[in-house]
C-alpha positions in Angstrom: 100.5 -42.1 -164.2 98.7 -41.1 -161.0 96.2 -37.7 -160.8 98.8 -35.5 -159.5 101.1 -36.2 -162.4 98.8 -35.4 -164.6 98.2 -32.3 -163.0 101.4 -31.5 -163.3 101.6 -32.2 -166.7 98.7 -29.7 -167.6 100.3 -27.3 -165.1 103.4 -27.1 -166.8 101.6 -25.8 -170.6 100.2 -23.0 -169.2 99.1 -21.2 -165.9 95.9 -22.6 -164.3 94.0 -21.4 -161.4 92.1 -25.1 -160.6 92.7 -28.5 -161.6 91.0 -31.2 -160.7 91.9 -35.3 -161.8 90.6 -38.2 -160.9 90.3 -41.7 -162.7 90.8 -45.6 -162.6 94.5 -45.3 -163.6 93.4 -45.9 -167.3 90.6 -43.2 -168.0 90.8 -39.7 -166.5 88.3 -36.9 -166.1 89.7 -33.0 -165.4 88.2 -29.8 -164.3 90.8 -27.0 -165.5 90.4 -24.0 -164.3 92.7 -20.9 -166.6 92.6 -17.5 -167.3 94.5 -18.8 -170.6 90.7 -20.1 -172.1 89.5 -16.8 -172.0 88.3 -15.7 -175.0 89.0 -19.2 -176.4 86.0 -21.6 -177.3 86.1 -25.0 -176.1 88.1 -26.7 -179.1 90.3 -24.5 -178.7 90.6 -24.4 -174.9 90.9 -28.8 -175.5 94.0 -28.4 -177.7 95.1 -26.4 -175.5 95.1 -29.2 -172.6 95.9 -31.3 -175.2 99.3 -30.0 -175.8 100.5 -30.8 -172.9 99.7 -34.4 -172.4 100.6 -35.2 -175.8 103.9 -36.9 -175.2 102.4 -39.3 -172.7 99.3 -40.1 -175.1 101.7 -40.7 -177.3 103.4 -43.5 -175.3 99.9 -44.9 -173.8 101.1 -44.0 -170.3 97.9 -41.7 -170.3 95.3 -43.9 -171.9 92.5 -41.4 -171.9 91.3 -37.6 -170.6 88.2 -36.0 -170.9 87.7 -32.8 -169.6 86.0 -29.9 -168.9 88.0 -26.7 -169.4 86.6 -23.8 -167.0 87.2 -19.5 -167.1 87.8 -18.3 -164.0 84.3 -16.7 -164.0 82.9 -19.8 -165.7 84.1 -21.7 -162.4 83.0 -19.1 -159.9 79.5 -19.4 -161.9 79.3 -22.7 -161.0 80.8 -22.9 -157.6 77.6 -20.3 -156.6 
């Protein structure tokens, strides 16, 4: 898998704003951006990403992801 699979792979769970990926081709790192963690803490907000890169995990075709999982305000925070 390459980054823009991946991002296409979270894209597809749910709607996100942002999403960044970058990696070695083994581990990967992502900023996701979604109004869908509002209100969500960030457990929840991982099995939410989590979801929808099951199925490859599964097969080892994505090794490993660590991530940071973003509000749109939470972003907009930052970005200042």
């Amino acid at each position: 898998m390459n980054a823009e699979d991946i991002k296409a792979l979270i894209a597809t769970g749910f709607a996100c704003e942002h999403i960044e990926v970058e990696g070695d081709g083994r581990h990967w790192f992502a900023v996701i951006v979604s109004s869908a963690f509002e209100g969500k803490n960030r457990v929840q907000r991982q099995r939410m990403v989590n979801a929808t890169v099951q199925a490859k995990m599964a097969t080892d075709e994505l090794h490993a992801l660590s991530m940071k999982t973003l509000t749109p305000a939470e972003w907009a925070e930052r970005q200042a």
